[in-house]
N, C-alpha and C positions, 0 to 999 in steps of 0.2 A: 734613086738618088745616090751619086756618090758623096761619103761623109769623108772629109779629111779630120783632124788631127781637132782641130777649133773650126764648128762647122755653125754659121752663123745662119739660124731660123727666124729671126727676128725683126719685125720693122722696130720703127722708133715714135716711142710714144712723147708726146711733151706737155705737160700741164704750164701755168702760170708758175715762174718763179716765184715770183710774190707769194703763192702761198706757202712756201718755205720760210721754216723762221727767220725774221731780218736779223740783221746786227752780228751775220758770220760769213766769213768770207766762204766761196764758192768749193774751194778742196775740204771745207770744214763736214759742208753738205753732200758730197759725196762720197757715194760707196755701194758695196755691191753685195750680192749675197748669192745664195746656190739653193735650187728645186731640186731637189729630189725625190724620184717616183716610184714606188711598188717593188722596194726592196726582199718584201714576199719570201722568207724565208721559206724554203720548201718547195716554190713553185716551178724553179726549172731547175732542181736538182741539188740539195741541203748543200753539200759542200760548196759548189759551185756557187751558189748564194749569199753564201757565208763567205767566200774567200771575198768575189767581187764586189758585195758590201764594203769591205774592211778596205778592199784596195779605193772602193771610192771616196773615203775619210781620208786616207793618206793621201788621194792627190788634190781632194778640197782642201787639204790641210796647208798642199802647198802654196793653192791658188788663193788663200789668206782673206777669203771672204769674210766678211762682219759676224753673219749669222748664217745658219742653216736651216730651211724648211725640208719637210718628209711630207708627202701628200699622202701618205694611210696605204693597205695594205702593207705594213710593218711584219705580218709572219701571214703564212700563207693556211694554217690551220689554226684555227678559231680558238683560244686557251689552252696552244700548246708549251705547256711551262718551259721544255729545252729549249723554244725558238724564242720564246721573249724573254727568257735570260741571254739565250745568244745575241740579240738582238741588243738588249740594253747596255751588254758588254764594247759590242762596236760603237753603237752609238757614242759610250763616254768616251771615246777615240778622239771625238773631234776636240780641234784647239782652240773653238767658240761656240758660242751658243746656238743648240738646234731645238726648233720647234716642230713637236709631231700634232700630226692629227691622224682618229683609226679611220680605215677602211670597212668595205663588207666583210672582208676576211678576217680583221681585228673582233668587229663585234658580233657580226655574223649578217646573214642577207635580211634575216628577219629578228633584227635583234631586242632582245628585252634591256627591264628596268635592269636586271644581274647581271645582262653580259657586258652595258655600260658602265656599270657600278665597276663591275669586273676589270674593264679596260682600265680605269681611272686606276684602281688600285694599284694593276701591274707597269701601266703604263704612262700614267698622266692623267692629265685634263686634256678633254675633248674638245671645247671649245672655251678663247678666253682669247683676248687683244694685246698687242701691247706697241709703244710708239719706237721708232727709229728717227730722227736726225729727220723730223717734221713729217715724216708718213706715219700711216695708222696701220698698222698688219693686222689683221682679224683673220683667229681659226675658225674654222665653221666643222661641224659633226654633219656630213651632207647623210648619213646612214637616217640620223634623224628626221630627213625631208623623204628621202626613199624608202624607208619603210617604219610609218612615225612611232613612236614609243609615246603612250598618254601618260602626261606628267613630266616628261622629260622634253619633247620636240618645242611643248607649249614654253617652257622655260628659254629655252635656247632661241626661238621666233624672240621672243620680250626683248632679252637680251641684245640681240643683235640688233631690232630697232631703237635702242638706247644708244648703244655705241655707234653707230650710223651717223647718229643725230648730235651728239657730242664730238664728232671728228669732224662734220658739216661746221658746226658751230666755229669750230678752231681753224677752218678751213684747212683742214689736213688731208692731202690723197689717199685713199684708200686701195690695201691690196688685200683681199682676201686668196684665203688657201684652204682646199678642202682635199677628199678624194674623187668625188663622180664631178666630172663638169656634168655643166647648165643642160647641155647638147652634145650629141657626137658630129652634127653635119649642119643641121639649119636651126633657126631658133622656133619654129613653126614644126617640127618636125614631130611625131609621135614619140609616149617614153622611150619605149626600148629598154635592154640590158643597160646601156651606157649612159643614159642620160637621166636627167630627173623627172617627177610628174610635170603633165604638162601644167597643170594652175601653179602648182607649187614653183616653178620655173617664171612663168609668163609677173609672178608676184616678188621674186625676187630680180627679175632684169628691168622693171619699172624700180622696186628700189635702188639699185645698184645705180641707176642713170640718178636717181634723184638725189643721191649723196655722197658723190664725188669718186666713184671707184673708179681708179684706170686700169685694172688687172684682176681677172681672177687665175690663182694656178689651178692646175689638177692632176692627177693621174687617171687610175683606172682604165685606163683604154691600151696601154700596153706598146704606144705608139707617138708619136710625134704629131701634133695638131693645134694649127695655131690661128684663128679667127679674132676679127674684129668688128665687135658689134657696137657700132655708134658710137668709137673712139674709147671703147674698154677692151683690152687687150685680151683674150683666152686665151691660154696657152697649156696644153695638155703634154706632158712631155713623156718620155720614153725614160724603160728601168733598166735596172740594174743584176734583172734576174732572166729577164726571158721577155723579148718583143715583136709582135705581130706583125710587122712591117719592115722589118728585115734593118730596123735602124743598132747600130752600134752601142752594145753599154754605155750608160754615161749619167752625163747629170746636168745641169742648164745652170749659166750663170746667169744674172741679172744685172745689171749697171743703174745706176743711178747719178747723175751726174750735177752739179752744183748748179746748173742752169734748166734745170727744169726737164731734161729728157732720160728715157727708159729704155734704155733697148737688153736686147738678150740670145745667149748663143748657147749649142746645143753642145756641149764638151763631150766626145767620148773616150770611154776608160783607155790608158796606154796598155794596147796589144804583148806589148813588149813585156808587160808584166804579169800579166795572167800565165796562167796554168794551162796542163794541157787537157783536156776536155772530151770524153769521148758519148755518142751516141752508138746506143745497142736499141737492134729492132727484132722483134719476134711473133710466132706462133703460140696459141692456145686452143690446144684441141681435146675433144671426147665431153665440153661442156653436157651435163644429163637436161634435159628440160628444168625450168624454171631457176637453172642457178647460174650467177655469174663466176666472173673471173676480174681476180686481180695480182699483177703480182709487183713485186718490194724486192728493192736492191739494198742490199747492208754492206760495208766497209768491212774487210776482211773475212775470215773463212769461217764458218759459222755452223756444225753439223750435229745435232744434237738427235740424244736415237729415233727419237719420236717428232716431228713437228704438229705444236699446235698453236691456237690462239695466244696462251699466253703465253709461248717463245718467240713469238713475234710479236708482241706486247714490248716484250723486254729488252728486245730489240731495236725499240722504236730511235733512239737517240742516235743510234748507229745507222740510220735508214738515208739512203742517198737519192732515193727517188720511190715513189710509187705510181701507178698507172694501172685503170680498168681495160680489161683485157677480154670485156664478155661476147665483143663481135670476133674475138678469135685473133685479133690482129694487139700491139701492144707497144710502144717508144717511151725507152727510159733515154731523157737526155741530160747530157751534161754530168756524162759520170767521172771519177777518175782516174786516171791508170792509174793499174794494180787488181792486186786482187779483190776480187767481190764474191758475194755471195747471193745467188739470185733463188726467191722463193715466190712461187706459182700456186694460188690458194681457190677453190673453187668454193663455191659455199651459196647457200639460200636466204635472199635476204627477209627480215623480217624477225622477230622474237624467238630468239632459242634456233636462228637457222646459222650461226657461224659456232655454234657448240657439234655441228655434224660437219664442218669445215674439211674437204680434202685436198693434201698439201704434195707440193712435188720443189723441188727443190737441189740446186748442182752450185757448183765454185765456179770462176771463172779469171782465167786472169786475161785482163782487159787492155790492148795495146792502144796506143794511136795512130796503129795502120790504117783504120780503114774503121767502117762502120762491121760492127758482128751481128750476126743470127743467132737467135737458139731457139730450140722448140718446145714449149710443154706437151703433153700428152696427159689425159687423163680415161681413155681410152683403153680396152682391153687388161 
């Protein structure tokens, strides 16, 4: 697919105007808002994340939408404190109100009562409603369907069947917004990585039909995906860090318009203003039996007599990509020109196996001619 500038992925949904509140006229009831997906700090390269984050604020900011939603994965390592302060720093960037929900990466794949305690602290609330100009927006914790937490999943289920039933009541459309869509492909289809259980799925798209939703968003898939199931819109959109489908940075607007219809388009970031970007690919060789490889690009020149664990610890902030390197092969992307400092760490995984850690490590100064090589050796 070629994407222009404003690349339009959307049919057009329309509910009953009537159930918008009467007694306002038609421009009073419209407006629009912006999805954004899996800003994942860290996952195709810190800076690079971090730059293209910040540039997506500046051009939502221009396109003057009402509110902001984030569909979760917010940082790409699980209570990594630099990326969710970096994180919360952009976010207060924007010039309206944004609503997050975490991802797997936020609380983790198989997250506990602490690492949701956790998000909440650093980050918000997980799940919680609130109304727009006659619609009901509901966040949903989808981490809590895909891998339940006891005490917490049963709270959030309650929850949303109350709020459901009080937006029914008011006859108000409902959008929900989480991270995992329902499905990656068919509503019939097996979990998988990308989609939810199948009861816990097949339980919520009888609700969803039963109380007025015309949308759910999501991310997680890394890509642009947009079904409709029995006139409720899915819509999975593409991020702002790194995408599987070869679609362009960006972010989706939504419309809403005073006579009852929804459509939406697929905005990608202006070219014109990013940065330049380079991928480095490489060798890793002389792995011993039973130990892997990884290795860590840092931001400027970094040579310290000895490398060990904790100089790469200390490092971490500075860290513009990392990448397991154990089949021998390794792609750090989205680095940026200039100098960097690449280190190559070989180690046994398991208790007390990264305390016998062996490191190799070179500077490099990184053009955007062309894509570079290098090689480790751990060999002879």
């Amino acid at each position: 697919m070629r994407y222009t500038r404003r690349c339009f992925l959307g049919g057009l949904l329309v509910f009953p105007a009537a159930v918008l509140p009467a007694g306002r006229g038609d421009a009073d009831r419209s407006f629009s808002f912006a999805q954004v997906c899996d800003p994942q700090l860290g996952f195709g390269g810190y800076l690079h994340d971090v730059a293209l984050f910040r540039q997506a604020v500046q051009e939502i900011n221009e396109a003057r939408p009402d509110f902001v939603v984030i569909c979760g994965d917010l940082v790409n390592e699980t209570g990594n404190d630099q990326a969710i302060k970096d994180f919360n720093a952009i976010k207060s960037g924007f010039d309206m109100p944004c609503h997050c929900v975490p991802g797997n990466h936020d609380v983790g794949n198989t997250p506990t009562a602490a690492s949701v305690a956790r998000y909440r602290g650093k980050m918000g609330r997980d799940w919680y409603a609130f109304e727009h100009k006659g619609l009901t927006f509901v966040a949903v914790d989808t981490q809590l369907w895909k891998s339940p937490v006891e005490g917490e999943s049963e709270k959030q289920d309650a929850w949303l069947v109350k709020t459901l039933a009080e937006a029914g009541s008011r006859k108000s459309p409902v959008v929900i917004f989480g991270h995992y869509p329902l499905f990656a492909e068919t509503a019939d289809e097996e979990e998988g990585y990308y989609g939810l259980p199948v009861d816990k799925r097949a339980e919520l798209i009888q609700r969803y039909k039963a109380h007025g939703v015309v949308a759910v968003l999501s991310g997680h898939m890394h890509k642009n995906a947009v079904h409709n199931l029995d006139g409720i819109q899915l819509v999975t959109s593409a991020t702002t860090c790194r995408n599987f489908d070869g679609a362009p940075f960006g972010y989706r607007l939504w419309h809403v318009d005073g006579q009852g219809g929804v459509t939406h388009e697929y905005i990608p970031l202006s070219t014109a203003r990013m940065g330049t970007w380079v991928t480095l690919q490489g060798r890793l060789t002389g792995l011993e039996e039973g130990e892997r490889g990884r290795v860590f690009a840092f931001a400027g020149r970094h040579m310290p007599e000895t490398w060990t664990l904790e100089q790469v610890k200390m490092l971490d902030r500075r860290c513009l990509a990392k990448e397991d390197a154990s089949k021998g092969m390794f792609t750090l992307r989205n680095l940026p020109a200039g100098e960097i400092t690449l280190v190559a760490a070989a180690y046994r995984p398991g208790d007390g196996g990264a305390a016998d850690a062996r490191f190799r490590s070179r500077v490099l100064e990184v053009t955007a001619e062309g894509e570079e090589k290098v090689t480790f050796s751990f060999g002879g």
